[in-house]
VOLUMSE-97294 format. One line per 4 residues: their letters; for each residue x, y, z of C-alpha. Coordinates in steps of 0.001 Angstrom, whole numbers, always signed. Layout:
// residues N
A) X,Y,Z | ...
***
This chain:
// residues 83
XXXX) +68129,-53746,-40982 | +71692,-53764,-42555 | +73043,-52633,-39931 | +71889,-54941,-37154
XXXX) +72674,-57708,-39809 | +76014,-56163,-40233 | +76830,-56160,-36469 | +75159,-59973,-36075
XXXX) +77558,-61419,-38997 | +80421,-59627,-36862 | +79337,-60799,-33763 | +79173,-64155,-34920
XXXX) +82639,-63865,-36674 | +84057,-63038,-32988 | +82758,-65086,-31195 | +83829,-68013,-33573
XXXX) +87410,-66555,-33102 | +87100,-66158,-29523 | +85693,-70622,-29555 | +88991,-71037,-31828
XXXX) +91126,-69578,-29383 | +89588,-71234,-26128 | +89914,-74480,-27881 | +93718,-73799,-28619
XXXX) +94279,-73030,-25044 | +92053,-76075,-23473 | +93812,-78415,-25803 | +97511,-77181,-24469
XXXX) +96787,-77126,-20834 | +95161,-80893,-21554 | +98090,-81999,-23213 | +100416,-80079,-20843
XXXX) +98454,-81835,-17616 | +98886,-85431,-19231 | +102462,-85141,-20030 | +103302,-83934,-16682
XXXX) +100821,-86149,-14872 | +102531,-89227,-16695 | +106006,-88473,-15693 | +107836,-90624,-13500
XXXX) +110426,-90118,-10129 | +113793,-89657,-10961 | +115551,-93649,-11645 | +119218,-93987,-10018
XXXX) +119698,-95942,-13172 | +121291,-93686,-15616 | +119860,-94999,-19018 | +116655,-94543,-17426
XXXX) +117678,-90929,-15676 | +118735,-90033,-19843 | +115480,-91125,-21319 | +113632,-88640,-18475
XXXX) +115898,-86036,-19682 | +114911,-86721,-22857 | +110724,-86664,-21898 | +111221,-83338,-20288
XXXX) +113262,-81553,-23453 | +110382,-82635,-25512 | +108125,-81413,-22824 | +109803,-78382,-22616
XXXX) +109817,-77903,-26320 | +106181,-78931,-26485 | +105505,-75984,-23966 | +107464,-73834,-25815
XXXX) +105959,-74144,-29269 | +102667,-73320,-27481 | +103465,-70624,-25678 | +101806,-68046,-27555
XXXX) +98251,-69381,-27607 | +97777,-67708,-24116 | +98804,-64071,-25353 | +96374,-64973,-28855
XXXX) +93067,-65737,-26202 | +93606,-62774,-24325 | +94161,-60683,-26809 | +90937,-62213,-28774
XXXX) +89058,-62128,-25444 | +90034,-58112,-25031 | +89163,-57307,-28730 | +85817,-58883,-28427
XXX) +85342,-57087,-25008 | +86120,-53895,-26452 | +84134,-54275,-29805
***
């Protein structure tokens, strides 16, 4: 009986990090979507055409900083496959 509670508590552990990870990933391809969704044409009026430039470096930045949360699930996803 150890055993099988042994293996449930680890199950349960995994699959808690596997939620964690899917959660991280939904929450940066939401986020991702709106930004890019709420962007605007390019203006011809150049204070405008700077403040774009400005939305897509933090964009860009936001994407960045994020970037590894894909690697993290499928690594978590292939550990818990493998386990």
């Amino acid at each position: 009986m150890n055993e099988r509670d042994r293996r449930l508590d680890v199950g349960l552990l995994q699959s808690g990090k596997f939620q964690e990870a899917l959660d991280g990933l939904a929450k940066w391809l939401t986020d991702t979507e709106e930004m890019v969704a709420n962007q605007k044409p390019p203006s011809a009026d150049y204070k405008v055409v700077k403040a774009q430039l400005q939305e897509q470096k933090v964009c860009f930045l936001y994407k960045m900083s994020r970037k590894c949360l894909f690697p993290a699930f499928v690594l978590t996803t292939f550990s818990l496959c493998s386990s």
